[in-house]
Each structure stands twice: as C-alpha cells, then as structure tokens.
N, C-alpha and C positions, 0 to 999 in steps of 0.2 A: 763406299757408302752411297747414298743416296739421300738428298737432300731431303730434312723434313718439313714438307708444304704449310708452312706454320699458319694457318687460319686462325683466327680471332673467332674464341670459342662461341663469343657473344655476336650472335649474326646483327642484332641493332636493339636499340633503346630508343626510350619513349620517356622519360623524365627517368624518375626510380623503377622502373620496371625496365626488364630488362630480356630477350628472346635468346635464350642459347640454340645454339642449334643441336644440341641432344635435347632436351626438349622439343623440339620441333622433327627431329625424327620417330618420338611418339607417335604425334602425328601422322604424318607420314603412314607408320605402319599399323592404325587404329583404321586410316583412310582407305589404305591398301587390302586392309582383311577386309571391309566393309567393300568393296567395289569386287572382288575377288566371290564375294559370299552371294552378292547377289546375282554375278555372271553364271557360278553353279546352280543357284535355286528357281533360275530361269527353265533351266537346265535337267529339274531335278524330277516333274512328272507330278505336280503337286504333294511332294516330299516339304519342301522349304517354302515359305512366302518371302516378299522384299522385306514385309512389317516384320518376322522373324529373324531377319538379317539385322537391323539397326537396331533391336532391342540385345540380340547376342553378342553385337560389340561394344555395346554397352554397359553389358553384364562383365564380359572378358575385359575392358577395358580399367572397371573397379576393380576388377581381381589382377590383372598385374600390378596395378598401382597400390593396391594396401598388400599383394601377398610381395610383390618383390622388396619393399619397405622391413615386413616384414622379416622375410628370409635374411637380407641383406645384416639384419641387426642380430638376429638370432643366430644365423652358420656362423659371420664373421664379425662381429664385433660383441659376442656374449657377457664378457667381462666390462665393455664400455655401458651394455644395458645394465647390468645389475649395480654398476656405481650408479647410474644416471635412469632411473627406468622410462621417464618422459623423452629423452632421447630419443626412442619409438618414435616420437610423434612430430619432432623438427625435420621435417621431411626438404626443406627446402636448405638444409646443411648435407643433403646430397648421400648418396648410395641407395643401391635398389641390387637385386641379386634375380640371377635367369631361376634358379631354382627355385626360391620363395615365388617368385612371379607366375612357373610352371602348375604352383600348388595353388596358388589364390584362382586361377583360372580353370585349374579343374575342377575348383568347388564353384566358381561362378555357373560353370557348366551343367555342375551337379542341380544346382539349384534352378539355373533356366529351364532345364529337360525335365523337371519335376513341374515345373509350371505348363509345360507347351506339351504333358503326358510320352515324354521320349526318354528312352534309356539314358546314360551316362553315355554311352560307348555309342549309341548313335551321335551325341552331341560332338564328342574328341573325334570320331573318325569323319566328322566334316568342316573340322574346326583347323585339325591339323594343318592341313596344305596351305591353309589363310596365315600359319601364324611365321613362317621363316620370312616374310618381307620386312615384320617387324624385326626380327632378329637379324636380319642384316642390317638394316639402318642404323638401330641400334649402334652396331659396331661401328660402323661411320662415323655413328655422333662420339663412340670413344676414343676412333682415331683422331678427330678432328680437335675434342676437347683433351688431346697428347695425354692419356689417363690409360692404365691397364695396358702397360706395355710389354713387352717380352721381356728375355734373356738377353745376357749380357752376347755377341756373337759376333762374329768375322763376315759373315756373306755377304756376296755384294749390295745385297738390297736392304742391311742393315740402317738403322737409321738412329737419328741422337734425338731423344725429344725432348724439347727445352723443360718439362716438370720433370724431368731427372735429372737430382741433384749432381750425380756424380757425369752426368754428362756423355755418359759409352754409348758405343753401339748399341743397339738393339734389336731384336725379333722386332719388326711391326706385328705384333700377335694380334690386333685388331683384324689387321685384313683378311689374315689368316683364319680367323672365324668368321668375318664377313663370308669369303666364300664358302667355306663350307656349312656355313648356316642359312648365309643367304643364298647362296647360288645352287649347291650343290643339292641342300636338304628340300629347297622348292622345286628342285626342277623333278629330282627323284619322285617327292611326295605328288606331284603336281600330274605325272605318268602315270601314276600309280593309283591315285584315285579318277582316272577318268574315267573309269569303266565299273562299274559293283566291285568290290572284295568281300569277302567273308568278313564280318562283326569282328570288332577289334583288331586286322589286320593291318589297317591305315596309322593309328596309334602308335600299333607295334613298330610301326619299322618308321614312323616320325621318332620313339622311342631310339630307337637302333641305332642310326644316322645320328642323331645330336647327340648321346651320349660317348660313344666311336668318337666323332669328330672332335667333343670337349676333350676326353680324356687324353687324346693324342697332343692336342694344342695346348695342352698344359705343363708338357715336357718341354716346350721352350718358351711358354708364358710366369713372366716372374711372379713368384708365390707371392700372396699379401703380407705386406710386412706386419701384421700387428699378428699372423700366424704361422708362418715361415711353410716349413713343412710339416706334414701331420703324424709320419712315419716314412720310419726307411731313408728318410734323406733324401725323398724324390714325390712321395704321396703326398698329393694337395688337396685343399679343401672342395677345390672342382673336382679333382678325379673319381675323390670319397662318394660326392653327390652325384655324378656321376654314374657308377659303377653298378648300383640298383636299376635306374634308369636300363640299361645294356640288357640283364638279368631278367626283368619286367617287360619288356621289348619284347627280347625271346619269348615267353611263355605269351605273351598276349599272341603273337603270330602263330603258334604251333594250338594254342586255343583255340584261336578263331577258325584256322583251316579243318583241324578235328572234328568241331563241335560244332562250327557253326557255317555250315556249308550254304552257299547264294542255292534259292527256290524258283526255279525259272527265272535265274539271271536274276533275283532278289535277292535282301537279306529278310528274313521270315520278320524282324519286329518293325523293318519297313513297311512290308506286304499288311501285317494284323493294325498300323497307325492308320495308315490308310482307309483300312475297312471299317476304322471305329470311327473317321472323323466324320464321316456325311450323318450317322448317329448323333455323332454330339451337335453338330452346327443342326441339326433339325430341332435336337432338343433345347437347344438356346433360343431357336424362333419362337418354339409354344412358350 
C-alpha cells in the first residue's frame, strides 16, 4: 500500500467560517476556465470578447452550482428528497453530482448564446476545452477531503482512507479521474480545438472522453451506498448517466462532419455572427 497523505480537509478558519479546500478547488477551476477563455478569445478573430469571457463563467459558474445540487439530489438521493424536499436547498450539508452540474451548464449556455445571438453548439464547442481543469481539481478536492473512494483492492498503490469505516485498501479512484478528466480530457480537447472543427465536433468527443473515462472508473470506484448497484450486480449510477453521454458523443461527431463541414476553414454560423455584428453595433449607435 501506499500511505494516505491525510491533509486536513479544511485548508483554514477565520472564526465560524471555515475554507475547505474543495471549495476552493471551485475556484480554482472557475479561475482556470476564465484565464483559458480569454487566452482563446484573443485568439479568436473577433469571434469572443474578454467582456464575453467573465460574463460565460458566470453564467457556467450558477449552472454548476444549482445543476450539480441539483443532480446530486435527484440521481442519488431521490428517496432522501421526497421525505425531506427542502433538503434541495441545505446546500452547505454537502453533495453536488458531475452530471446534474453537466445539465445546469448547458442550460447556462443555452441561455448566454441566446443573449450574445450564438447557437447552443457554438457556446459547448468553446466552452468544452475550459471545463476539464475544473474537473480535475475537483477530484483533488475529493481526494484530499478522503470522500468517493474506490474498491476494496490489493495493488500496490492501494490506499486506506481514514472516512472508511471498515479501514481496507482501496482504489484511489479520485486520482484515477483526476487524470483522466483532468489530464487526459484537457490535453486531447485542448489539440483538438486549436484549429476550426466542424459544429458540434468539440462537444462530441468532450462527450466521448468523459463518458469512456466515467464508465471505465466506475468498475473499481465503490458504488454509493444509499444505491449500491442499479443492475446486474456491477451497473452504477455513473455508468447509467454515463452511457447516453458515449451514444450522444457519437452522433454529435458523425453530425457535425456530415452536415456541417468548416467554409474556408470556418464554421458557416461563425462566418453569418460575424457578418451580422457590425449590423447590430451600428444599429445600437443610431
């Protein structure tokens, strides 16, 4: 085994207030998408502004925070909401879900691209690449606060982590999605968008990668106890949410390259924003 680095979840205090550091890995990846967003929109050919960058991680920032609240109460603790329905809303008794987080932010999305006249799919396929920094720290903050641990296991780099009652070995499944969410899913998406793709190709295979990487790490991350497994004796409540996500992936890639092929190295609803904004900023002047 390998020893577990037992850090004190609570990085410091201030009287009754108190800094976790998953809380602070928020941060972190609210700061990371924002510094990331504006290096692309530099970047971008008067596509993006900076003023567009701090208003979309603003908007993405409410939407993980009430969609993974969300999610979190609804996939996995549905029976706790309906004894308790204000339960929803004690947010600082802790849980937040990738999936619910994943929805609240594509509707943040939906709704910025409707204000700033951009598709949906313009917004996710510039949004993606910004969001695995968050999703890696993330994991950090749940290796650090010893929560959402693995399977019980023998490998060398097994580890005990003191909120496990019974005290075993364990998968570090944290880290295990660390890199592949953070390392693996930024570096790929981060390639991949540096140059035009086809409309919804970026999506898709941000889609691809984190649902791939969830599903696999959930064969040796321990199921939630209050819903064990969901079928089969091995189908978990990630692989379920999941599994769409993979399905969804695909069709957006196989979309995008059919249907919506780059126009001189554009994509055509980049090319028609463009040509309507000096239109609209004229008409804002009169």
């Amino acid at each position: 085994m390998i020893p577990y680095p037992d850090i004190d979840p609570v990085l410091f205090s201030l009287g009754p207030l108190s800094i976790r550091w998953y809380g602070l890995m928020y941060l972190v990846g609210f700061a990371g998408a924002w510094w990331l967003g504006i290096y692309r929109a530099r970047k971008s050919n008067g596509l993006w502004s900076e003023e567009q960058i701090g208003d979309m991680v603003f908007y993405g920032a409410v939407g993980v925070i009430l969609g993974g609240r969300f999610g979190y109460v609804v996939f996995y603790n549905f029976d706790h909401f309906l004894r308790d329905p204000l339960w929803l809303f004690r947010v600082w008794e802790g849980g937040m879900s990738f999936h619910g987080g994943l929805l609240g932010v594509l509707l943040a999305m939906y709704l910025f691209g409707r204000k700033e006249g951009k598709s949906f799919f313009q917004m996710t396929d510039f949004i993606a690449p910004m969001v695995p920094l968050g999703l890696g720290a993330g994991r950090i903050g749940n290796f650090i606060g010893g929560e959402l641990w693995g399977r019980v296991s023998d490998v060398p780099w097994a580890m005990v982590f003191p909120s496990d009652p019974s005290h075993l070995p364990r998968h570090p499944s944290q880290l295990y999605q660390f890199f592949i969410e953070g390392v693996v899913l930024f570096s790929v998406l981060w390639w991949f968008s540096s140059k035009p793709r086809p409309r919804m190709a970026v999506s898709g295979l941000f889609l691809i990668i984190y649902g791939l990487g969830r599903f696999m790490v959930e064969f040796v991350r321990q199921p939630d106890e209050q819903l064990g497994f969901i079928a089969f004796d091995w189908l978990t409540m990630g692989q379920l949410l999941s599994t769409p996500m993979i399905i969804l992936g695909v069709a957006f890639m196989v979309i995008g390259y059919s249907k919506y092929p780059l126009v001189n190295g554009q994509n055509q609803d980049d090319l028609t924003w463009l040509k309507q904004r000096p239109a609209a900023k004229n008409g804002l002047k009169k």
